[in-house]
MDTraj code that builds the backbone (N, CA, C; nanometers):
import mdtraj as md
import numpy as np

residues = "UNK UNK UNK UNK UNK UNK UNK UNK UNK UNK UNK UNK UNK UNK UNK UNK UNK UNK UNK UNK UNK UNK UNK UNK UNK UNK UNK UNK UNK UNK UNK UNK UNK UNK UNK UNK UNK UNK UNK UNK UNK UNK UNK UNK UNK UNK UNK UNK UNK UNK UNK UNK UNK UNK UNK UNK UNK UNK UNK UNK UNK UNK UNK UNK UNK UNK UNK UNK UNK UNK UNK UNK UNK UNK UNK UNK UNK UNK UNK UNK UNK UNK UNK UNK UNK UNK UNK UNK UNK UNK UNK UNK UNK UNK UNK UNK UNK UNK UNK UNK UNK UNK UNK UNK UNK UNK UNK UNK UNK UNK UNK UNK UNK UNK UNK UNK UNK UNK UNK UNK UNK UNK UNK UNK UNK UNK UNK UNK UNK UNK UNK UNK UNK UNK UNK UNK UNK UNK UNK UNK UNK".split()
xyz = np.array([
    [7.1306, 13.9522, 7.9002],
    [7.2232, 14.0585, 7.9343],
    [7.1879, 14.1846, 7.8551],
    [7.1453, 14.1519, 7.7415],
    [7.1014, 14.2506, 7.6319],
    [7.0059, 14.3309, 7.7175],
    [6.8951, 14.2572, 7.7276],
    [6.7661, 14.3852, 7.8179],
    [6.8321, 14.4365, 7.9363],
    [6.9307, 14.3909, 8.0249],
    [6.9267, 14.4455, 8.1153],
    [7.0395, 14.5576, 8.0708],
    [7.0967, 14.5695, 7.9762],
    [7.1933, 14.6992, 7.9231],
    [7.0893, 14.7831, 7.8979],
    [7.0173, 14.7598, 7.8040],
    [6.9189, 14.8142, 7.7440],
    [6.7973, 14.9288, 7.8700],
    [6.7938, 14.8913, 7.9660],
    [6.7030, 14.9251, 8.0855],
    [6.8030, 15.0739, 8.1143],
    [6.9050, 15.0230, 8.1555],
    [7.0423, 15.0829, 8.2152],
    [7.0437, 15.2013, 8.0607],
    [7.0398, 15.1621, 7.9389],
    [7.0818, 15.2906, 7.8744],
    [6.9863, 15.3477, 7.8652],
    [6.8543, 15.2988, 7.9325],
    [6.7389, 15.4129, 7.9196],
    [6.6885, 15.5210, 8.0274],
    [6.8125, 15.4993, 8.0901],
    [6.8267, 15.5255, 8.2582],
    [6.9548, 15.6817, 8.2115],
    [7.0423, 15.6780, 8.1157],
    [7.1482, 15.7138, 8.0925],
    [7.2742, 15.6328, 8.1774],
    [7.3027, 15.5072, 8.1755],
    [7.3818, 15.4457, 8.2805],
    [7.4535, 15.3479, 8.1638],
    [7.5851, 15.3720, 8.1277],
    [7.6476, 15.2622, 8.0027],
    [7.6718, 15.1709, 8.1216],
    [7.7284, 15.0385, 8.0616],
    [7.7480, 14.9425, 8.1300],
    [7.8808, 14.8744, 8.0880],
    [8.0459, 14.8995, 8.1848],
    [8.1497, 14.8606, 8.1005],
    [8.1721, 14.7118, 8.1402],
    [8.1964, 14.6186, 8.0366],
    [8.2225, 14.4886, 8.0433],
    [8.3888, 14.4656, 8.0683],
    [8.4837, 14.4665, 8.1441],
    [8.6194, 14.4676, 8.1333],
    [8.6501, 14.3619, 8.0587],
    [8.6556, 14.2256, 8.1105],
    [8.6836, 14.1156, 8.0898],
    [8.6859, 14.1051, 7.9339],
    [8.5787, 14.1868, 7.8414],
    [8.5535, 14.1999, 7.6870],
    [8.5649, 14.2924, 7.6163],
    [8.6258, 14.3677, 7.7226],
    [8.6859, 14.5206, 7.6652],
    [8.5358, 14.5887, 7.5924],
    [8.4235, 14.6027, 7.6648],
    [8.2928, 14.6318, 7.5863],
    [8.2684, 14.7260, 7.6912],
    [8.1661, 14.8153, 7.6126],
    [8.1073, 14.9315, 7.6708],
    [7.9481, 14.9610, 7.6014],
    [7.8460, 14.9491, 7.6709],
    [7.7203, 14.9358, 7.6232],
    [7.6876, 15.1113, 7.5443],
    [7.7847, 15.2047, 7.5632],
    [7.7650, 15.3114, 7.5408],
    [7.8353, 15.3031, 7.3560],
    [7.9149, 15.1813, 7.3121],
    [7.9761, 15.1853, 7.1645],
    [7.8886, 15.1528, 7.0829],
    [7.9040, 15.1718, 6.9959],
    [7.8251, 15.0923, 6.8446],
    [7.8713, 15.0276, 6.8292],
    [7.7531, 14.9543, 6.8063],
    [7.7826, 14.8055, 6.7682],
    [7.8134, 14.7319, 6.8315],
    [7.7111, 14.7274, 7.0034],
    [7.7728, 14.6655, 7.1396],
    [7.6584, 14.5488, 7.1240],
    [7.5639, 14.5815, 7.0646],
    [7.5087, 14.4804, 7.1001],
    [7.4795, 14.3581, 7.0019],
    [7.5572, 14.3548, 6.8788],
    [7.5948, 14.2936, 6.7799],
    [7.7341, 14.2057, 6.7996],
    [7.8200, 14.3025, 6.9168],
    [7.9483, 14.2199, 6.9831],
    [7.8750, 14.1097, 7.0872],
    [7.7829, 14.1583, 7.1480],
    [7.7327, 14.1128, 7.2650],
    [7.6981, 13.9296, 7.2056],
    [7.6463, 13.9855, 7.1192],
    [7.5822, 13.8686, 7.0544],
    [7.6891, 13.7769, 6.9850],
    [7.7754, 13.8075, 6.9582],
    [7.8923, 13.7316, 6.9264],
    [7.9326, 13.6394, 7.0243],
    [7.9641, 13.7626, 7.1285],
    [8.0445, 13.7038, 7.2482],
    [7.9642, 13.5564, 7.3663],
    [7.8610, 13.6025, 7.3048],
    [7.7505, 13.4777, 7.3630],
    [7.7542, 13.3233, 7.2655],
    [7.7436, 13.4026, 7.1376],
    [7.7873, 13.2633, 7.0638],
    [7.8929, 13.1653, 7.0939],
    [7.9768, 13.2656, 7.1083],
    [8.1173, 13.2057, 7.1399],
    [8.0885, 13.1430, 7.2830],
    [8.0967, 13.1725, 7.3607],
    [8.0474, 13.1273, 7.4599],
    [7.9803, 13.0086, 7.4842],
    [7.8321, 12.9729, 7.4016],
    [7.7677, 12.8834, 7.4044],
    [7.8968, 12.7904, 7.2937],
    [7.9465, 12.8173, 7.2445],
    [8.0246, 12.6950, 7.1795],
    [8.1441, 12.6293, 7.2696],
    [8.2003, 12.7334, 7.3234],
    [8.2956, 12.6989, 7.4142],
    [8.2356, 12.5875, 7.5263],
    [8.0802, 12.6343, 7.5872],
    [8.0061, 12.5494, 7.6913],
    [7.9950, 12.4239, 7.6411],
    [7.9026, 12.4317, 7.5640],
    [7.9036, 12.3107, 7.4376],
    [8.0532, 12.1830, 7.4199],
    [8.1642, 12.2230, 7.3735],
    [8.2495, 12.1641, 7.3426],
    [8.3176, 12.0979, 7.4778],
    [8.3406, 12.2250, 7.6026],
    [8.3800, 12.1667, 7.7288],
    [8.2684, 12.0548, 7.7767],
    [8.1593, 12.0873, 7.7834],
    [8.0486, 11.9434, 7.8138],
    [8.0640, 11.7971, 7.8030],
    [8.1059, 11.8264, 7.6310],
    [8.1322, 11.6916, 7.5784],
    [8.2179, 11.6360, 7.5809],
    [8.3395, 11.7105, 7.6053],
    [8.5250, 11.6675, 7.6963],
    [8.4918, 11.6054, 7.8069],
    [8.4055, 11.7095, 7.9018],
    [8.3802, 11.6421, 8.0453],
    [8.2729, 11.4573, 8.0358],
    [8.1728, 11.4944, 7.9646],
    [8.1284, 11.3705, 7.9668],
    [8.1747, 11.2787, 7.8843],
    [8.2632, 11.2837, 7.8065],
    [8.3784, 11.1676, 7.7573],
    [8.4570, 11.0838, 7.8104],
    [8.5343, 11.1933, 7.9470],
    [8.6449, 11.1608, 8.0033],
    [8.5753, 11.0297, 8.1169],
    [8.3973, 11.1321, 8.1926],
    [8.3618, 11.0561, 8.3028],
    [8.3248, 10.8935, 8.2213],
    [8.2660, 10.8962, 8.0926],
    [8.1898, 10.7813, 8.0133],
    [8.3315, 10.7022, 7.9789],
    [8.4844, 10.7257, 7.9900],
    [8.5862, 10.7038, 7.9961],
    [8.5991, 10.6085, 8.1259],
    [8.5923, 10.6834, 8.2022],
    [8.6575, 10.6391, 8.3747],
    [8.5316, 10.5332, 8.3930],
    [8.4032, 10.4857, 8.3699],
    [8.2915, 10.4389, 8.3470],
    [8.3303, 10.3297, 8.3020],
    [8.3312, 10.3390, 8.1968],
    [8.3492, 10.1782, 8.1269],
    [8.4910, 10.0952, 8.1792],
    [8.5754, 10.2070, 8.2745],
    [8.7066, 10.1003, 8.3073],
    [8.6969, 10.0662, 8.3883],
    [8.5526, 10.1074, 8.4558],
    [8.4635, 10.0685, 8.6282],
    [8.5378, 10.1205, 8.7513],
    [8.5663, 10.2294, 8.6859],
    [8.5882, 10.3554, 8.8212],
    [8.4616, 10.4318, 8.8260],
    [8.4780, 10.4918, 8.9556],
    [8.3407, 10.5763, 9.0451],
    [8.3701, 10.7060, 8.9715],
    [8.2756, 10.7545, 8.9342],
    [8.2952, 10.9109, 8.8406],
    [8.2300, 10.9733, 8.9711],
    [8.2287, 10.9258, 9.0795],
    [8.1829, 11.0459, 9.2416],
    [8.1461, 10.9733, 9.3335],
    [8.0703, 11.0460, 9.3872],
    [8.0481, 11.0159, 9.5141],
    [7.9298, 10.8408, 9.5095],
    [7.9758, 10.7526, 9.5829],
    [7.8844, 10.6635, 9.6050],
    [7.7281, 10.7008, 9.6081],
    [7.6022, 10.6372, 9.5652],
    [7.5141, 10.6285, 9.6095],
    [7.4191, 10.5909, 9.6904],
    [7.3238, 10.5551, 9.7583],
    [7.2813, 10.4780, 9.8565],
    [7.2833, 10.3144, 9.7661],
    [7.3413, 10.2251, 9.8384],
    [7.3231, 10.1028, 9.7644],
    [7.5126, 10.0672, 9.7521],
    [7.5374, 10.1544, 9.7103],
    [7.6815, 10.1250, 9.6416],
    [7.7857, 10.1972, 9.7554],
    [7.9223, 10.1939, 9.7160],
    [8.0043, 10.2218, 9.8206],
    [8.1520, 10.2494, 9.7364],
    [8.2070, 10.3404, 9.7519],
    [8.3842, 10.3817, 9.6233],
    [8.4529, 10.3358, 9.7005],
    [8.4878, 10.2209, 9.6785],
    [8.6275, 10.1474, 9.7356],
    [8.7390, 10.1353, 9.6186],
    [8.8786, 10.2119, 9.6720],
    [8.9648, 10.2307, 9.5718],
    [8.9383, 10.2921, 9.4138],
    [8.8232, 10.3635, 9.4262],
    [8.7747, 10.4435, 9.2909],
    [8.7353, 10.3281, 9.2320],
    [8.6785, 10.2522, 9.2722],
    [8.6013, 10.1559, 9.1988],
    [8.4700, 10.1123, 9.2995],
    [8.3269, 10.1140, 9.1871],
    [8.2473, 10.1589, 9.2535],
    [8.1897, 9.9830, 9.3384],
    [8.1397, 9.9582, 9.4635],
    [8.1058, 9.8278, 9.4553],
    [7.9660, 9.8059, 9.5639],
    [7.8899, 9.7023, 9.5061],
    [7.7533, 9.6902, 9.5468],
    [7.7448, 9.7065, 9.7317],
    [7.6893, 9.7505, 9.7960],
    [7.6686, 9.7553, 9.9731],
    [7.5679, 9.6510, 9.9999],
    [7.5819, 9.5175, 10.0119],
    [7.5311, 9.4525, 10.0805],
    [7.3828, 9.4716, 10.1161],
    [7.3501, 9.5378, 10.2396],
    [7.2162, 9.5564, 10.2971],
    [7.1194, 9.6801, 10.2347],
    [7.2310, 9.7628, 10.1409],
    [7.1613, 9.8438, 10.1100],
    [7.0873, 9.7887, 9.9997],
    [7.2130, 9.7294, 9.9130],
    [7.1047, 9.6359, 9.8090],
    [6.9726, 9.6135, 9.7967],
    [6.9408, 9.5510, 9.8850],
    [6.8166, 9.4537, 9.9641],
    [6.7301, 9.5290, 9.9497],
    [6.7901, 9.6557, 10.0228],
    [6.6689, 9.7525, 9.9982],
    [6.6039, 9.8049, 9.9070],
    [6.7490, 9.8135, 9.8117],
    [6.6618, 9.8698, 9.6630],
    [6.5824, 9.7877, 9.6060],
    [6.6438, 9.6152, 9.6062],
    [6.5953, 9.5449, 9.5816],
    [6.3964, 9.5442, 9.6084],
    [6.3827, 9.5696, 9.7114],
    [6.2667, 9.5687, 9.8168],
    [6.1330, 9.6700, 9.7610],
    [6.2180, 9.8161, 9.7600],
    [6.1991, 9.9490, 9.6627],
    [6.1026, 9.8747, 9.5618],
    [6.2066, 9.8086, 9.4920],
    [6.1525, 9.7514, 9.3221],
    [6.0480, 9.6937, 9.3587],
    [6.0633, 9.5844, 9.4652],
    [5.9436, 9.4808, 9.4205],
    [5.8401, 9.5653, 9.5062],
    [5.8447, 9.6327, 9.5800],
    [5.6778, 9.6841, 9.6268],
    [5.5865, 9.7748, 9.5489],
    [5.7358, 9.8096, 9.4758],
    [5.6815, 9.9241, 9.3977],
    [5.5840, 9.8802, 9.2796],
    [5.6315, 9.7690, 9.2145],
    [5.5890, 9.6826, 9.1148],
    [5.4852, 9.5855, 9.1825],
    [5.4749, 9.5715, 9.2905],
    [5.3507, 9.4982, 9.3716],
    [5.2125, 9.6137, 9.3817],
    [5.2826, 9.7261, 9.3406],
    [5.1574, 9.9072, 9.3783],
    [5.1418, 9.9096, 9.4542],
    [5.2788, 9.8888, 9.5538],
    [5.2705, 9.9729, 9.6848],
    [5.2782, 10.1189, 9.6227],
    [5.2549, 10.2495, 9.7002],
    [5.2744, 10.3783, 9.6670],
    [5.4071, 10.4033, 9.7211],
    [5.4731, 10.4979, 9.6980],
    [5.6317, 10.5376, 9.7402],
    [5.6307, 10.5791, 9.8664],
    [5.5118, 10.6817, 9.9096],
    [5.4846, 10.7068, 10.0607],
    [5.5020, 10.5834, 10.1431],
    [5.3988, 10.4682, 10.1130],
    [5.3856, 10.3829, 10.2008],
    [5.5055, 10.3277, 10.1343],
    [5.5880, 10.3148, 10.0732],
    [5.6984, 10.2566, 10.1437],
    [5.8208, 10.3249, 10.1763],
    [5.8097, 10.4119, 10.1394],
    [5.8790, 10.5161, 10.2606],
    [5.8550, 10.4768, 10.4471],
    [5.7184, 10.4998, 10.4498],
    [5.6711, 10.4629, 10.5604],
    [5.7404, 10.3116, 10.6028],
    [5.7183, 10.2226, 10.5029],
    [5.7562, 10.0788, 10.5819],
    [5.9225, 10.0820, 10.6328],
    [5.9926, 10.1539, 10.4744],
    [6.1332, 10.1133, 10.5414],
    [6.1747, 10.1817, 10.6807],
    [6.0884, 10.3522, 10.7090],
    [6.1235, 10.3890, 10.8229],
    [6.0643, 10.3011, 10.9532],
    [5.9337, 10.2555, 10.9613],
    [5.8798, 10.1354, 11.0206],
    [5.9817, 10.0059, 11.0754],
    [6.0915, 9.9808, 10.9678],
    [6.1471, 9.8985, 10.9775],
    [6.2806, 9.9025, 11.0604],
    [6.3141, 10.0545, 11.0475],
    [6.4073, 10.1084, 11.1169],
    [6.5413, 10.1011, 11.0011],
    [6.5054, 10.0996, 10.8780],
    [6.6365, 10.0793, 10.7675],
    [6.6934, 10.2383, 10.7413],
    [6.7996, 10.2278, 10.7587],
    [6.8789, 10.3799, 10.7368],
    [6.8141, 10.3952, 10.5826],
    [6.8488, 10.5278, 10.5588],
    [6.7756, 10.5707, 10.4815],
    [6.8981, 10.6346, 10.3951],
    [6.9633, 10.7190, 10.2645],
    [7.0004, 10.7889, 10.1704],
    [7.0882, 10.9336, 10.2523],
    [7.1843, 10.8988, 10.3378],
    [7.2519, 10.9974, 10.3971],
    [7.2372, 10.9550, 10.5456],
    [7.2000, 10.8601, 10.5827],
    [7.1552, 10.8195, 10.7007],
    [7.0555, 10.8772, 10.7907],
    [6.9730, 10.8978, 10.7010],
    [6.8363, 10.9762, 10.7953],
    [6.7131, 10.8836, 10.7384],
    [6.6264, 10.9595, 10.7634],
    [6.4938, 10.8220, 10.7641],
    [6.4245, 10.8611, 10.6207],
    [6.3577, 10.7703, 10.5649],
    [6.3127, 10.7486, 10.4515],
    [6.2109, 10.8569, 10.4025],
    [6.1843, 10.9463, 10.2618],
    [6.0780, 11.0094, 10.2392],
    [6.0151, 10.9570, 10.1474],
    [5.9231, 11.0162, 10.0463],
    [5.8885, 10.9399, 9.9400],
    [5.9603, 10.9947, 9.8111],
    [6.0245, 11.1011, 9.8652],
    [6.1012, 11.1589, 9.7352],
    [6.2761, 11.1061, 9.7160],
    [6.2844, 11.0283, 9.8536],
    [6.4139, 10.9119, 9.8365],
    [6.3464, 10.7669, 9.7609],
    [6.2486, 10.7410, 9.8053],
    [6.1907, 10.6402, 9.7137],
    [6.1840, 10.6767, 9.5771],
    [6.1256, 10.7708, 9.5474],
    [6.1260, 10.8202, 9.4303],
    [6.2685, 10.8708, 9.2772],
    [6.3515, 10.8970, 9.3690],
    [6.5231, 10.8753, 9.3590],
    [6.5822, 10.7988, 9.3240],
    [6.4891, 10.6681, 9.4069],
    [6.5547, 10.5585, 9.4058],
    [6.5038, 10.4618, 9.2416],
    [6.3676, 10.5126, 9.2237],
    [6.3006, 10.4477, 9.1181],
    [6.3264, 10.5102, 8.9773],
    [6.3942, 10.6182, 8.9889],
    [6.4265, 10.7184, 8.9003],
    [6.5701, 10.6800, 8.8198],
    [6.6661, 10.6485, 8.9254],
    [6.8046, 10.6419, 8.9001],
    [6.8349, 10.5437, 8.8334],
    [6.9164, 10.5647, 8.6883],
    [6.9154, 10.4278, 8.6068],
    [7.0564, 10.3552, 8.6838],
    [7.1641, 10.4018, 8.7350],
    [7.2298, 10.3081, 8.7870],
    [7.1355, 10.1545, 8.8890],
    [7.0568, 10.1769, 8.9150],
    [6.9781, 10.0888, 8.9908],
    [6.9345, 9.9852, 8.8609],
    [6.9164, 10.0698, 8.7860],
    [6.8280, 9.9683, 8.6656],
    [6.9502, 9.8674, 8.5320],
    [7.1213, 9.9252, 8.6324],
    [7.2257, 9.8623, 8.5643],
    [7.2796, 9.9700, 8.4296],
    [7.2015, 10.0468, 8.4139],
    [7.2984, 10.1738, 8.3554],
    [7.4088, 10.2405, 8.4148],
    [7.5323, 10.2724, 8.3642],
    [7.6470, 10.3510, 8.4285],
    [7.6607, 10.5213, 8.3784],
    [7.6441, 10.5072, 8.2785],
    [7.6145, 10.6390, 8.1927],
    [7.5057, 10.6701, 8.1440],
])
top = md.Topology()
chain = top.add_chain()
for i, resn in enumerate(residues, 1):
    res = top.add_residue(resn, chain, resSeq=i)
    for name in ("N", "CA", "C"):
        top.add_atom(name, md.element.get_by_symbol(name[0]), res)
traj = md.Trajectory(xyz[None], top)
């Protein structure tokens, strides 16, 4: 924010901040500026760790902190395994660990005609999603 005041006062153009009662045209604006960012990053900081408390909260009492994933399904805010999708991840794992490549099995599950991660057909970057995501690997948080 600093350079781009800075551009603007070399232009003759102050820049008034309402919300902080600041004006790039005062002394000592950009020494506030820098405050007001601190503050800021602490405020971000502290809300973060509220938010991921509360979800690592709702987690361990085995409620869904969102939206289902491919595989799983939020029944009553509690998250629970999908049957056929399983299989698939299941499938994912072992080809993957056999060195199949993610393309080719992208390719097979669309081959196979298996819905795919939103119900469209398989890429290698849903495979890749899929090998990525530690809920698959039994992590919740």
């Amino acid at each position: 924010m600093h350079t781009i005041t800075t551009k603007f006062a070399a232009c003759g153009i102050a820049v008034h901040f309402i919300d902080q009662d600041l004006s790039s045209a005062e002394p000592g604006f950009g020494e506030m500026m820098a405050v007001s960012g601190n503050l800021d990053d602490r405020y971000m900081n502290a809300h973060r760790a509220k938010v991921q408390r509360g979800l690592r909260g709702k987690v361990l009492s085995g409620y869904s902190t969102g939206r289902g994933c491919y595989g799983y399904e939020s029944a009553e805010k509690m998250l629970r395994v999908r049957g056929s999708e399983a299989e698939t991840i299941r499938r994912i794992y072992s080809d993957f660990a056999s060195g199949t490549s993610a393309p080719q099995i992208a390719r097979s599950r669309n081959a196979d005609h298996v819905s795919g991660p939103r119900a469209r057909c398989w890429k290698s970057r849903d495979v890749y999603a899929v090998l990525r995501r530690p809920l698959y690997r039994g992590k919740r948080v």
